[in-house]
C-alpha positions in Angstrom: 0.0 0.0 0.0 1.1 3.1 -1.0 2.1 5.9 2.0 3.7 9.0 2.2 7.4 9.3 2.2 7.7 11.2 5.1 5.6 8.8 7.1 7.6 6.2 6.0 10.9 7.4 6.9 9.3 8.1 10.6 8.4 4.6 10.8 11.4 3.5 10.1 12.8 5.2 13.1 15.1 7.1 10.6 13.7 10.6 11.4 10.3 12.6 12.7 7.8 13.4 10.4 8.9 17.0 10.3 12.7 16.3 9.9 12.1 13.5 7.0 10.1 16.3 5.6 13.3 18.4 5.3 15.5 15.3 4.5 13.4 15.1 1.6 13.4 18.9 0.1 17.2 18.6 0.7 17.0 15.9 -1.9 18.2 13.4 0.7 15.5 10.9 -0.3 15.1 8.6 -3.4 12.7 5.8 -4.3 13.5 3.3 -7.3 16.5 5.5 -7.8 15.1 9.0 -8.4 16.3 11.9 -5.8 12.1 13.1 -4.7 11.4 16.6 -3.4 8.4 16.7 -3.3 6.5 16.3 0.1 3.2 15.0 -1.1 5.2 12.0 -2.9 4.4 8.5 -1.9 6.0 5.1 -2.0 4.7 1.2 -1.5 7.5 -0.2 0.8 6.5 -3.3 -0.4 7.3 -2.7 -4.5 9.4 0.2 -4.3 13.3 0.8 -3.3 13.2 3.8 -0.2 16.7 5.4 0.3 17.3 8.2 2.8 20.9 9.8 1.8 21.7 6.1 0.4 20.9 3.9 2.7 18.0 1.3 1.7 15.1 1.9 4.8 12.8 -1.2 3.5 14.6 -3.6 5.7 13.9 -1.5 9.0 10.1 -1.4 7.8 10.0 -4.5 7.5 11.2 -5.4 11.0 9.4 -2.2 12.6 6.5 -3.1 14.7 4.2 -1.1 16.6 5.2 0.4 20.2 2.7 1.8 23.0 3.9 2.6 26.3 2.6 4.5 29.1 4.7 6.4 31.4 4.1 8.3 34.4 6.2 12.0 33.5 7.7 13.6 36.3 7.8 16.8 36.7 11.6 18.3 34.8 11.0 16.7 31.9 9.7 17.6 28.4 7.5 15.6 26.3 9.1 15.9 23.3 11.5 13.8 21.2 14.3 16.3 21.1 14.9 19.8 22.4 17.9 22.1 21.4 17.9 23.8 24.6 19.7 19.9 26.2 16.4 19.5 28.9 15.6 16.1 30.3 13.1 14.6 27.8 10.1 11.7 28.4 11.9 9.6 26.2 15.1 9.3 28.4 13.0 7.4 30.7 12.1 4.5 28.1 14.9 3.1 26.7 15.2 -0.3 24.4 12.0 -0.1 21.9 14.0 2.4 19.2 12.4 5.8 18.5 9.3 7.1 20.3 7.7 10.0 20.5 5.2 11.5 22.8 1.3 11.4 22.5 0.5 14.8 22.9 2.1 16.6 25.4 2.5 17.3 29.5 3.7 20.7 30.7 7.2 20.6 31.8 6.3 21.1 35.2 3.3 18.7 35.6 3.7 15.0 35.9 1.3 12.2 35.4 0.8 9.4 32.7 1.5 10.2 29.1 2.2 7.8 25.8 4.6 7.2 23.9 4.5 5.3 20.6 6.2 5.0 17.2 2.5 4.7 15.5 1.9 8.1 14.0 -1.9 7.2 13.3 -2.5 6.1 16.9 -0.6 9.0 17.9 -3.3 11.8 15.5 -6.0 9.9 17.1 -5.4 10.1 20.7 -4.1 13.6 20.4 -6.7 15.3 18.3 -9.8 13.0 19.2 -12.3 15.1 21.6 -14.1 11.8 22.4 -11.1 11.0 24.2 -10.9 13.1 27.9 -7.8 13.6 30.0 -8.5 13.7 33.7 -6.0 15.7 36.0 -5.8 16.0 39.7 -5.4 19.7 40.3 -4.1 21.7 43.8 -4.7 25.1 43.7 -3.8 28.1 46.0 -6.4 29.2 48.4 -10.2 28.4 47.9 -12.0 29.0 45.2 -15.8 29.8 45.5 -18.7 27.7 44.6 -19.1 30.4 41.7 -15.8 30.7 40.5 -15.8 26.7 39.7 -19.0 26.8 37.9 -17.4 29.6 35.8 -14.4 27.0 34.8 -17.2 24.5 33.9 -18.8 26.6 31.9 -16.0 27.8 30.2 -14.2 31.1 30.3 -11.8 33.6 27.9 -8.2 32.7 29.0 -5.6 35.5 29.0 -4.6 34.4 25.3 -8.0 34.9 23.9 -8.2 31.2 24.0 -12.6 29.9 24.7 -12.4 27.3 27.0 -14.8 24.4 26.4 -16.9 23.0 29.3 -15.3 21.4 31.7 -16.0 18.6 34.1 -14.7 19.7 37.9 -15.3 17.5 40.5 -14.0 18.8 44.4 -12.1 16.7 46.1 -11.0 16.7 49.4 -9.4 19.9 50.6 -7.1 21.2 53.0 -7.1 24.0 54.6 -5.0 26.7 52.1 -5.4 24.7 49.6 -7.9 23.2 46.9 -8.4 20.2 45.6 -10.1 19.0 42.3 -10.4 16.7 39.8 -10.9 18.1 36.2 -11.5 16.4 32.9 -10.9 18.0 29.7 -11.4 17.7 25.9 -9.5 19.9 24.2 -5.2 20.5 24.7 -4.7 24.1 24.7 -1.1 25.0 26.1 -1.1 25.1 29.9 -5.2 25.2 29.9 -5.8 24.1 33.6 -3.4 26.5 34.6 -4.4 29.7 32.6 -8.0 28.5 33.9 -7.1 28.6 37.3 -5.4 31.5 37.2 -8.6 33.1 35.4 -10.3 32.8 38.6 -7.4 34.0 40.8 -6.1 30.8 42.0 -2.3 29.8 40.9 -2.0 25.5 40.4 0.4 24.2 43.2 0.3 20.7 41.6 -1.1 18.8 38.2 -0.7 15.5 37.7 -2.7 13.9 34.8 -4.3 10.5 36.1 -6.2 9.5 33.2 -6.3 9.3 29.3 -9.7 8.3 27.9 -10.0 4.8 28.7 -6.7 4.7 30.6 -5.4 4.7 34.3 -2.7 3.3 36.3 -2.7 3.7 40.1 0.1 1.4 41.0 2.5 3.2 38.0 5.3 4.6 39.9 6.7 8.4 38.7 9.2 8.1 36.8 8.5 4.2 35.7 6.4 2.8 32.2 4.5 -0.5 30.9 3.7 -1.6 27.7 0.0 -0.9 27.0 -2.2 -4.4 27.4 -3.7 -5.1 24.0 -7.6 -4.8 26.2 -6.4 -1.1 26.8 -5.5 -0.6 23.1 -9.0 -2.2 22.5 -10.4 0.3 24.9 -9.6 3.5 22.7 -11.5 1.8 19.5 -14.5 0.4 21.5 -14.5 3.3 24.3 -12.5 6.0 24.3 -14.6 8.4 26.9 -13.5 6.0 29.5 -17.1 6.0 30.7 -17.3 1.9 29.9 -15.3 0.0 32.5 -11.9 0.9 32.9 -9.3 -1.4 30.9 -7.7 -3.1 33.8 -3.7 -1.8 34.9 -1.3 -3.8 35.7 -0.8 -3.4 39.3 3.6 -4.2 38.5 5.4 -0.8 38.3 8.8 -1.7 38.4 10.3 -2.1 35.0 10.9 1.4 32.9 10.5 -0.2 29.8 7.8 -3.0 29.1 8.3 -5.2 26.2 6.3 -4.2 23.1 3.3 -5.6 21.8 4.1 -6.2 18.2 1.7 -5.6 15.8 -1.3 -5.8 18.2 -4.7 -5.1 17.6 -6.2 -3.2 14.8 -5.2 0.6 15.4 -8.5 2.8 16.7 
């Protein structure tokens, strides 16, 4: 089956989408033998010769199969798959299953569970799909008011000019400086809980996410990750609110790298 170049290149762990996009203006890229350009070009792996700067990537596609993991992100580290500035990035923390990327993204400063895959069409559906919530444990400074919260869950005009979409907020228990809440979103904007919080006057003290759509992971240690099960994979095709039964986590947290699944399941 014929598939664009630059997707192939990513999933042959040669390059992202965005740098095989500039291997191939350089002119870095040929297929049966002809330098391509082009960026809507595309190739059948399985008929045609791939080469990036003359080196043959079929093989590699070939072998490649698909990768899920989930990680729980501390805080220090950016979900990305590279950053010129030298910071601590998600991948560090799961080594031996070749080149992953992130599933969206965390704020540097916010921890929870986040996934990382080398399945770019797994990767646009979790990360652009509004069926699928992320749930987030949120501290905030001070008390907010019984009004104030049903402003965020409404919606509200962030600093930005940004609309905020409904939100569910649920309180949790709180201390006494400080609230607690559980919110679930459906939309990604950069740093949305906080800019909502501070909307209403109240900074966040801590953000962990705890859920994406249909998964969780309690006994997931910061810092550690696990191969998705092939019933959570399921889970995003079947239901990805999360609003079914919960695909059941592994309660082992110990490895930082779980073997990968193959192939799997059909992707959602």
């Amino acid at each position: 089956m014929q598939e664009r170049l630059q997707k192939l290149i990513a999933q042959a762990g040669i390059a992202s989408r965005r740098a095989a996009e500039e291997l191939i203006k350089a002119g870095d890229v040929s297929v049966n033998g002809e330098i391509v350009i082009e960026l809507g070009t595309k190739a059948d792996p399985e008929k045609d010769h791939i080469k990036v700067r003359g080196k043959l990537i079929n093989p590699a596609l070939q072998k490649r199969s698909n990768v899920y993991v989930l990680l729980n992100k501390p805080k220090g580290y950016l979900s990305s798959a590279a950053d010129p500035e030298g910071r601590k990035l998600v991948v560090d923390l799961v080594k031996g299953h070749g080149r992953l990327h992130p599933v969206g993204r965390l704020d540097y400063n916010t921890e929870g569970l986040i996934i990382l895959t080398n399945d770019g069409d797994f990767t646009n559906y979790v990360a652009s799909s509004r069926m699928i919530p992320k749930v987030y444990d949120v501290k905030v400074k001070g008390m907010p008011t019984p009004v104030a919260i049903n402003k965020l869950r409404r919606g509200v005009t962030l600093e930005d000019g940004f609309k905020t979409a409904p939100a569910e907020i649920k309180e949790l228990k709180h201390t006494e400086k400080n609230g607690w809440y559980e919110v679930t979103l459906h939309e990604g904007h950069n740093q949305q809980i906080r800019k909502m919080f501070d909307a209403i006057g109240h900074s966040v003290v801590k953000l962990k996410r705890i859920a994406i759509g249909p998964i969780s992971d309690p006994y997931l240690s910061v810092g550690t990750s696990r191969s998705l099960t092939a019933e959570e994979l399921e889970a995003f095709r079947t239901d990805p609110t999360g609003k079914g039964k919960k695909a059941k986590s592994r309660p082992s947290s110990k490895a930082r790298g779980a073997r990968p699944l193959g192939k799997g399941p059909a992707r959602p």
